[in-house]
Structures are given as structure tokens and as C-alpha cells.
Backbone atoms as SQL, in Angstrom:
CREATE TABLE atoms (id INTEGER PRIMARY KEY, chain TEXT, resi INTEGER, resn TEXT, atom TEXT, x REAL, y REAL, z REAL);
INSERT INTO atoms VALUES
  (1, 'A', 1, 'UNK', 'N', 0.831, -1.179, 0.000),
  (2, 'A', 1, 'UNK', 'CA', 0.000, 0.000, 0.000),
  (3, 'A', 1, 'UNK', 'C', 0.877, 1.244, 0.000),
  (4, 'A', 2, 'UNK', 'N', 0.668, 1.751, -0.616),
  (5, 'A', 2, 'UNK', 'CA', 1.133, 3.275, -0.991),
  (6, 'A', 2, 'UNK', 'C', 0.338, 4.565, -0.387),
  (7, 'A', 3, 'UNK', 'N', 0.760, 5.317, 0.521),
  (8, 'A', 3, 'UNK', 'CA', 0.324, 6.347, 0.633),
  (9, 'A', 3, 'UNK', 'C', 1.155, 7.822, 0.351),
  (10, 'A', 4, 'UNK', 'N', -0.271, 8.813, -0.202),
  (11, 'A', 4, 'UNK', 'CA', 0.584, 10.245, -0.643),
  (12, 'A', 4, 'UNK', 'C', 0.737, 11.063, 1.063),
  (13, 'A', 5, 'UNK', 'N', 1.992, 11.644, 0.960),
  (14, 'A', 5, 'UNK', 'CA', 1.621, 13.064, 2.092),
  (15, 'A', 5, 'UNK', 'C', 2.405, 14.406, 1.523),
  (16, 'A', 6, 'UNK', 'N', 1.611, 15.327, 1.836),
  (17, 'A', 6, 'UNK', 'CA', 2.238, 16.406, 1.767),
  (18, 'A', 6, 'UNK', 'C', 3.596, 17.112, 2.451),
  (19, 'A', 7, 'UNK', 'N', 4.367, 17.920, 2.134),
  (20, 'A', 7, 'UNK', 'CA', 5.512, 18.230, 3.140),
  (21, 'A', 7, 'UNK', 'C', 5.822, 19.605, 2.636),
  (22, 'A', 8, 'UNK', 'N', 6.040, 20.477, 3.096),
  (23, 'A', 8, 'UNK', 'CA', 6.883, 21.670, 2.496),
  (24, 'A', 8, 'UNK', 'C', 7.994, 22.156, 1.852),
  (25, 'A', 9, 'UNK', 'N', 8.128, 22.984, 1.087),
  (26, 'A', 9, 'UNK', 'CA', 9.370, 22.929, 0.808),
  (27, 'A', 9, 'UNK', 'C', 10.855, 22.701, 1.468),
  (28, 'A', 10, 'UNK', 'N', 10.712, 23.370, 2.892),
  (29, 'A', 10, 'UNK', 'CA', 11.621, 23.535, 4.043),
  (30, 'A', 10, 'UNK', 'C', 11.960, 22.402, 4.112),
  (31, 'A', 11, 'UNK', 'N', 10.849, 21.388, 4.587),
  (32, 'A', 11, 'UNK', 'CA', 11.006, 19.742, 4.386),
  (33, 'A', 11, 'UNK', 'C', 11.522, 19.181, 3.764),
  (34, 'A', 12, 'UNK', 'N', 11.028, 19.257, 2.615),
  (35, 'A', 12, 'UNK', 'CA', 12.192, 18.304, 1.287),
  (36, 'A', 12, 'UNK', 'C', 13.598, 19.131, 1.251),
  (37, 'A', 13, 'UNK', 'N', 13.560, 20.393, 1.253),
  (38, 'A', 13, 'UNK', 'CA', 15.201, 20.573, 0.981),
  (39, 'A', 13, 'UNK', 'C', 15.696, 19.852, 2.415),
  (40, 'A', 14, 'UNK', 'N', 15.560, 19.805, 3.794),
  (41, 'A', 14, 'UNK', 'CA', 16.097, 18.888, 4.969),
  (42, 'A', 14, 'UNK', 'C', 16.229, 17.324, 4.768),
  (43, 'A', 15, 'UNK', 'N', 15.013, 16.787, 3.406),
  (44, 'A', 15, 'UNK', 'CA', 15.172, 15.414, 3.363),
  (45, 'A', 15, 'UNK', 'C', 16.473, 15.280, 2.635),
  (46, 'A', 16, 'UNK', 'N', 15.985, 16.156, 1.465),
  (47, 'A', 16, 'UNK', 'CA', 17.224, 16.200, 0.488),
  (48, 'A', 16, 'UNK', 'C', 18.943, 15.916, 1.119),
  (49, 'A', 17, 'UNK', 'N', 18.936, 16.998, 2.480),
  (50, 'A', 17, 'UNK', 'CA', 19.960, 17.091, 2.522),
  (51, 'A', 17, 'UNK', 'C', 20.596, 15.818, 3.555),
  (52, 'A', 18, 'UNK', 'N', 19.605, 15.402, 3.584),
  (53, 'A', 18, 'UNK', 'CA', 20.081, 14.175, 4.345),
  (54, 'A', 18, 'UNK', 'C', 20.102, 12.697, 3.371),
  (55, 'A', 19, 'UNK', 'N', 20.084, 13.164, 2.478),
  (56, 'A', 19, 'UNK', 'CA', 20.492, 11.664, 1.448),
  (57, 'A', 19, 'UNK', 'C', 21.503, 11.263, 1.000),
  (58, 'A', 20, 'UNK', 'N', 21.730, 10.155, 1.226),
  (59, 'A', 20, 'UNK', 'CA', 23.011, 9.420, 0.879),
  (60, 'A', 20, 'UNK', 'C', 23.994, 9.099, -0.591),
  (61, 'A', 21, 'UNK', 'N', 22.607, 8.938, -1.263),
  (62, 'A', 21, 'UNK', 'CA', 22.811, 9.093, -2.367),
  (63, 'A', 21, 'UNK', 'C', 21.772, 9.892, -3.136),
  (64, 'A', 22, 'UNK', 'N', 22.214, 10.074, -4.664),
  (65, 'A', 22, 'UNK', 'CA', 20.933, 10.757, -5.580),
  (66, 'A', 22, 'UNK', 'C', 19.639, 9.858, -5.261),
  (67, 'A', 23, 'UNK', 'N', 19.585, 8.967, -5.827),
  (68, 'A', 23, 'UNK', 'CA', 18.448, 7.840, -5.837),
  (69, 'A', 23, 'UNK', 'C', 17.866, 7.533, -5.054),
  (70, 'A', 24, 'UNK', 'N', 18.199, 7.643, -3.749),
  (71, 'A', 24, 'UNK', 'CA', 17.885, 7.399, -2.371),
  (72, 'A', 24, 'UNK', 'C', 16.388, 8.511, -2.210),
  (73, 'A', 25, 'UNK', 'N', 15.396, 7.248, -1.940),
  (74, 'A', 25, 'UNK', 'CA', 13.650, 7.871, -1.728),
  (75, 'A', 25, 'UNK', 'C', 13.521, 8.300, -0.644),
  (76, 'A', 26, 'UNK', 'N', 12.624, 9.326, -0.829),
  (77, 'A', 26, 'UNK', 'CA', 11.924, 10.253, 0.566),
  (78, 'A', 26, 'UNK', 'C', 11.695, 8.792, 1.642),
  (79, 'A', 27, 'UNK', 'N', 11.199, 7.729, 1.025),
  (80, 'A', 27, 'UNK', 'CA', 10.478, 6.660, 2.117),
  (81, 'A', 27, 'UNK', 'C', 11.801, 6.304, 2.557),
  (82, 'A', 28, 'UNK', 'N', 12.803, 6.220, 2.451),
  (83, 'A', 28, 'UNK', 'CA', 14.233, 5.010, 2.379),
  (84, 'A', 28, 'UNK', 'C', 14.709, 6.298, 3.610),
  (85, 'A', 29, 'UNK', 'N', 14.779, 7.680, 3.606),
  (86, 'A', 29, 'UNK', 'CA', 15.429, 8.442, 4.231),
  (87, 'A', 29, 'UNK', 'C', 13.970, 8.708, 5.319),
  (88, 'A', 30, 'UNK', 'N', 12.616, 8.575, 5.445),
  (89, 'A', 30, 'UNK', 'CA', 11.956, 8.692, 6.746),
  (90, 'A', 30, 'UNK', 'C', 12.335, 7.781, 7.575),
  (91, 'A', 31, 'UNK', 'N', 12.216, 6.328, 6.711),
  (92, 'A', 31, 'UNK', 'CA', 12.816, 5.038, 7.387),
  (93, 'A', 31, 'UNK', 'C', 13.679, 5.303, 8.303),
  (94, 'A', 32, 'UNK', 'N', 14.704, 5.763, 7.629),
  (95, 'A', 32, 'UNK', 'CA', 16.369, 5.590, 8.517),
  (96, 'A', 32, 'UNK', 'C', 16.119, 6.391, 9.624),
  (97, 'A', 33, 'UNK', 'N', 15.380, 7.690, 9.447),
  (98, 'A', 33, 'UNK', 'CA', 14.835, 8.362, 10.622),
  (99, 'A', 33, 'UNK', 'C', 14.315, 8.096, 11.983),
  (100, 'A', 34, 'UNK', 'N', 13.551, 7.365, 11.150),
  (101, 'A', 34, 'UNK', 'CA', 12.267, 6.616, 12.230),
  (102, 'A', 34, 'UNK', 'C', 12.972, 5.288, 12.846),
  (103, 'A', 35, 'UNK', 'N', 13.881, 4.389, 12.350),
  (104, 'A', 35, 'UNK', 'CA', 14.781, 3.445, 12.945),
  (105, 'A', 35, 'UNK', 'C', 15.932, 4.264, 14.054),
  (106, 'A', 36, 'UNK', 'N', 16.456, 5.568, 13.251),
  (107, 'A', 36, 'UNK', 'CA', 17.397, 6.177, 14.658),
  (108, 'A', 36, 'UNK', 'C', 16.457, 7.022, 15.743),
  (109, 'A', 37, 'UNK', 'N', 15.602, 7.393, 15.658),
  (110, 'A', 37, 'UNK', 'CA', 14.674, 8.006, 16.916),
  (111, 'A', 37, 'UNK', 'C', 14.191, 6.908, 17.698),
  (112, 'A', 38, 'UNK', 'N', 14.073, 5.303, 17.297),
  (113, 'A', 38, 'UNK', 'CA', 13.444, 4.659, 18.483),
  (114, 'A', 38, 'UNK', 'C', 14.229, 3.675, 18.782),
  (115, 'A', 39, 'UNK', 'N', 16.010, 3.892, 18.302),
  (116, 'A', 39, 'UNK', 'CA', 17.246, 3.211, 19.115),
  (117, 'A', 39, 'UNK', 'C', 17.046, 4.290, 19.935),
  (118, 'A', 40, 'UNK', 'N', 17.274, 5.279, 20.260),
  (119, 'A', 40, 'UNK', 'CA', 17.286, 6.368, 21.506),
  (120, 'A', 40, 'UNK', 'C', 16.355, 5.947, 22.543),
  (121, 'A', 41, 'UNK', 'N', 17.385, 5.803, 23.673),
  (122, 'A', 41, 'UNK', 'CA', 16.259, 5.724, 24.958),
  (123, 'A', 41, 'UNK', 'C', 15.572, 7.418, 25.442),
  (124, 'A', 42, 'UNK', 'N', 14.608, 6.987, 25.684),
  (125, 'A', 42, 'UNK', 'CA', 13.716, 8.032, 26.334),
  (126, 'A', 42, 'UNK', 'C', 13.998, 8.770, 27.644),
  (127, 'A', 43, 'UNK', 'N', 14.459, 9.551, 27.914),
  (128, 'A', 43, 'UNK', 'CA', 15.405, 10.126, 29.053),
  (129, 'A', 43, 'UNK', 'C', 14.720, 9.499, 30.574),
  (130, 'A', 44, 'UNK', 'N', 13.173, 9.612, 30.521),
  (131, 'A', 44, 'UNK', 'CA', 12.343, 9.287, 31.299),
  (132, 'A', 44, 'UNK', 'C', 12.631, 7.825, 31.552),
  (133, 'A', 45, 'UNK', 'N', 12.721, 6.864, 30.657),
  (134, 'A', 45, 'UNK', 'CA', 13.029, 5.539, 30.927),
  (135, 'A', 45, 'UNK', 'C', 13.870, 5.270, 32.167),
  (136, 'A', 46, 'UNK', 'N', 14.667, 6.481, 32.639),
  (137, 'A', 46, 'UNK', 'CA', 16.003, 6.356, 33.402),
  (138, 'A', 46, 'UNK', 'C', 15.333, 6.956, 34.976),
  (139, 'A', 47, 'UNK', 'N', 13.823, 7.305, 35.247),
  (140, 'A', 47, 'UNK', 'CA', 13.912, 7.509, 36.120),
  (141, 'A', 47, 'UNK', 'C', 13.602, 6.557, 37.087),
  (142, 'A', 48, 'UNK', 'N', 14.240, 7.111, 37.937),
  (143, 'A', 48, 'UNK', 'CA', 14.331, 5.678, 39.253),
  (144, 'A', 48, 'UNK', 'C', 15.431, 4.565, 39.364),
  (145, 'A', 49, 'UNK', 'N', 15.879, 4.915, 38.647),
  (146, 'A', 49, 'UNK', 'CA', 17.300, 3.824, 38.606),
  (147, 'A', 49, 'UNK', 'C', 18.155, 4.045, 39.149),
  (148, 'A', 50, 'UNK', 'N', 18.143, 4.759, 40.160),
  (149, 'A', 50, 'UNK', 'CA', 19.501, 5.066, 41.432),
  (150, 'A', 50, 'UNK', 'C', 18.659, 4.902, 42.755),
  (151, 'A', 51, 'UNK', 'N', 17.389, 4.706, 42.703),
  (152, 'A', 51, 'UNK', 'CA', 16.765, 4.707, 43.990),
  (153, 'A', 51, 'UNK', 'C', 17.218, 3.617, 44.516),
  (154, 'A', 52, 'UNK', 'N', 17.232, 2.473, 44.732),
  (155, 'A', 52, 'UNK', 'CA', 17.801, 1.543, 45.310),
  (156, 'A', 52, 'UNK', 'C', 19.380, 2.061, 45.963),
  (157, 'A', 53, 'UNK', 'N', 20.013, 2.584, 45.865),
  (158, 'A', 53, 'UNK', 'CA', 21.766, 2.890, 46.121),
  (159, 'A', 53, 'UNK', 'C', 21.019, 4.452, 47.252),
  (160, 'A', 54, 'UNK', 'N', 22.351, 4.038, 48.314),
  (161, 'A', 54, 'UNK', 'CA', 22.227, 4.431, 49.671),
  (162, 'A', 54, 'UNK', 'C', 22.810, 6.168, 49.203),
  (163, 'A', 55, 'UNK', 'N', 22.021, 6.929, 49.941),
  (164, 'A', 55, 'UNK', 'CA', 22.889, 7.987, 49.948),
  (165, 'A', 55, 'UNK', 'C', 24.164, 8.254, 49.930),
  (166, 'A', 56, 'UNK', 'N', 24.451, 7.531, 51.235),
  (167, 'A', 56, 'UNK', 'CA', 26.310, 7.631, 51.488),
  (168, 'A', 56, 'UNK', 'C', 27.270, 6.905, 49.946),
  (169, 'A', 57, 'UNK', 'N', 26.499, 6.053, 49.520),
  (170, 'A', 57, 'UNK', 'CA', 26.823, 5.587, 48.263),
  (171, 'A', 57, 'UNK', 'C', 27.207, 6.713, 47.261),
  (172, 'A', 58, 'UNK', 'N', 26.293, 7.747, 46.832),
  (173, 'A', 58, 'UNK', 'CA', 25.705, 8.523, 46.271),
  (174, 'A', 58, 'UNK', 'C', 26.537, 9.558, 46.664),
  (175, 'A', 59, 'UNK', 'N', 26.991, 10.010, 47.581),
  (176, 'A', 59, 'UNK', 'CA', 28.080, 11.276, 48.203),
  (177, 'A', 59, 'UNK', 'C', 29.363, 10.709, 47.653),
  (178, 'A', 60, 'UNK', 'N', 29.323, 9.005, 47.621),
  (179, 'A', 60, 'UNK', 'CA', 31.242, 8.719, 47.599),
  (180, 'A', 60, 'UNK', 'C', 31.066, 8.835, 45.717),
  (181, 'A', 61, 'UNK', 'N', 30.582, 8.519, 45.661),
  (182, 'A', 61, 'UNK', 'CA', 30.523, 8.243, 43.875),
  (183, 'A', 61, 'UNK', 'C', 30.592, 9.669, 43.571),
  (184, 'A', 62, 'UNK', 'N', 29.978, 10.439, 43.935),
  (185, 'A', 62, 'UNK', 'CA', 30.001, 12.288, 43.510),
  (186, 'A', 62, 'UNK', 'C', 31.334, 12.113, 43.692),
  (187, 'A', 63, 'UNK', 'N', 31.968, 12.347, 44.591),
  (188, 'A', 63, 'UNK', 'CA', 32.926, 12.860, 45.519),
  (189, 'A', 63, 'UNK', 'C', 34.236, 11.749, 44.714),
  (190, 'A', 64, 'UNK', 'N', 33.604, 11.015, 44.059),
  (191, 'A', 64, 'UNK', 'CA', 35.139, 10.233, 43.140),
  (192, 'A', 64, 'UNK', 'C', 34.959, 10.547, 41.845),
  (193, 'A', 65, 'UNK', 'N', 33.917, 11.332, 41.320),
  (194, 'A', 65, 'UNK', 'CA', 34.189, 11.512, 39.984),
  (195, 'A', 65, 'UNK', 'C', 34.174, 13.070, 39.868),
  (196, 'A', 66, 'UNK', 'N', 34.139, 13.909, 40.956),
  (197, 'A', 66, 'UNK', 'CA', 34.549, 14.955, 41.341),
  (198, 'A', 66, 'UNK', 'C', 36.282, 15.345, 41.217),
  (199, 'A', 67, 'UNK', 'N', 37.106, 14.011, 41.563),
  (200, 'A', 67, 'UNK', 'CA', 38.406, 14.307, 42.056),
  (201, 'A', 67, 'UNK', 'C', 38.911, 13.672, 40.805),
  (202, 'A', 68, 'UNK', 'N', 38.401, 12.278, 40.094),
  (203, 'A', 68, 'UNK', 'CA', 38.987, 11.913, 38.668),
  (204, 'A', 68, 'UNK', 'C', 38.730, 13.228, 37.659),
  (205, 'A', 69, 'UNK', 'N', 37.913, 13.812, 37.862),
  (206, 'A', 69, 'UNK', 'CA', 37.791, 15.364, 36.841),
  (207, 'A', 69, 'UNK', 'C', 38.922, 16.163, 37.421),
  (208, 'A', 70, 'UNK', 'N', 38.613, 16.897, 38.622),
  (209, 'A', 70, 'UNK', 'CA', 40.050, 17.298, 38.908),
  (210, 'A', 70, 'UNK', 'C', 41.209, 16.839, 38.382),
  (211, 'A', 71, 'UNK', 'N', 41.469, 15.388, 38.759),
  (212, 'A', 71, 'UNK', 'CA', 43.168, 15.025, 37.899),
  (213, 'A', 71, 'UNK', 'C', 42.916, 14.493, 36.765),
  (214, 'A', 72, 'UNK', 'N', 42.247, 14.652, 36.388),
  (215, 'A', 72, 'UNK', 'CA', 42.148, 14.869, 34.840),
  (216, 'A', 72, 'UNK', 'C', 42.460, 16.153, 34.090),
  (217, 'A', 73, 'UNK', 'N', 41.792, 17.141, 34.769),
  (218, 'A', 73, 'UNK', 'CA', 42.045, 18.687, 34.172),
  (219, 'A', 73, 'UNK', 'C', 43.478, 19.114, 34.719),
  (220, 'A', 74, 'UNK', 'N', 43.617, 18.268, 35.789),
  (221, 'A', 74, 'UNK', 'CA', 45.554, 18.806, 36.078),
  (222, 'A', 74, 'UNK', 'C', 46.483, 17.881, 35.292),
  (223, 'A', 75, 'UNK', 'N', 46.075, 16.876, 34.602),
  (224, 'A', 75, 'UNK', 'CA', 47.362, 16.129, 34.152),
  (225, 'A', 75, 'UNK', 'C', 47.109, 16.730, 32.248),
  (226, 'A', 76, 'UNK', 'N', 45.968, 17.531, 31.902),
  (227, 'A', 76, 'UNK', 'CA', 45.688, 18.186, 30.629),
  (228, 'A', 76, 'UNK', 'C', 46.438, 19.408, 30.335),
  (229, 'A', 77, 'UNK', 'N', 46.454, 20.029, 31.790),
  (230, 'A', 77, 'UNK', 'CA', 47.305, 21.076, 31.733),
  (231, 'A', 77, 'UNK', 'C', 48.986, 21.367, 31.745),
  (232, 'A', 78, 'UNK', 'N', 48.887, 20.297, 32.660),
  (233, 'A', 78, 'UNK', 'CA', 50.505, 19.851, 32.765),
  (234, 'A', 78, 'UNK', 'C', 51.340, 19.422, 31.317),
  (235, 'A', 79, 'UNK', 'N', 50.870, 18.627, 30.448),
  (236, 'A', 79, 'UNK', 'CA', 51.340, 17.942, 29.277),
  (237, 'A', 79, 'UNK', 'C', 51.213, 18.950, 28.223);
């Protein structure tokens, strides 16, 4: 089954510019679209997934990737 839709100009020159090749169809480039928007997790998916882990947990883990940034930005500067 084939269906028509309308799109704007703005639209097609953005499809356009996202094609791989000449030949490459409006359907072949929504596709690829619509396959990379629903590999992406949903930011929301992620809530609640630290609730289980203890506060004090939660202070040392800050507090170590607090100090690996620190010597990180001092051994960037140094070299």
C-alpha cells in the first residue's frame, strides 16, 4: 500500500539534505529516521534507577568523579 503526504518545501530541501545518495527515496530516508529516533532511549526511561543505592553511596561516587575530573584537568594542563 502506498500512501501520498504532503511536506513543504523547508522539508524536502532537509530530506534532500540528508540523502546518501541521488536515488535514495523520501520513504528510504523517513525510514532511517524513524529506525534512529526509536534506538534512543527516552530520558524518562532512566527515572528511578539510582533509587535503590544508599545515599552515602551517592556522596562517595560524587565525591570520586569529582576528584577523577580534577586530575584529569591537572594532568591536561601539565602535558
Amino acid at each position: 500500500m502506498v500512501t501520498t503526504i504532503q511536506i513543504d518545501e523547508r522539508t524536502k530541501a532537509l530530506l534532500d539534505r540528508l540523502k546518501v545518495h541521488h536515488r535514495q527515496s523520501y520513504n528510504e530516508i523517513i525510514v532511517d529516521i524513524a529506525k534512529e529516533k526509536m534506538k534512543r532511549k527516552d530520558i524518562m526511561s532512566f527515572a528511578g534507577a539510582w533509587k535503590h543505592v544508599e545515599d552515602k553511596e551517592i556522596k562517595k561516587m560524587k565525591k570520586d568523579i569529582f576528584e577523577l575530573r580534577n586530575r584529569s584537568t591537572k594532568e591536561l594542563f601539565e602535558s
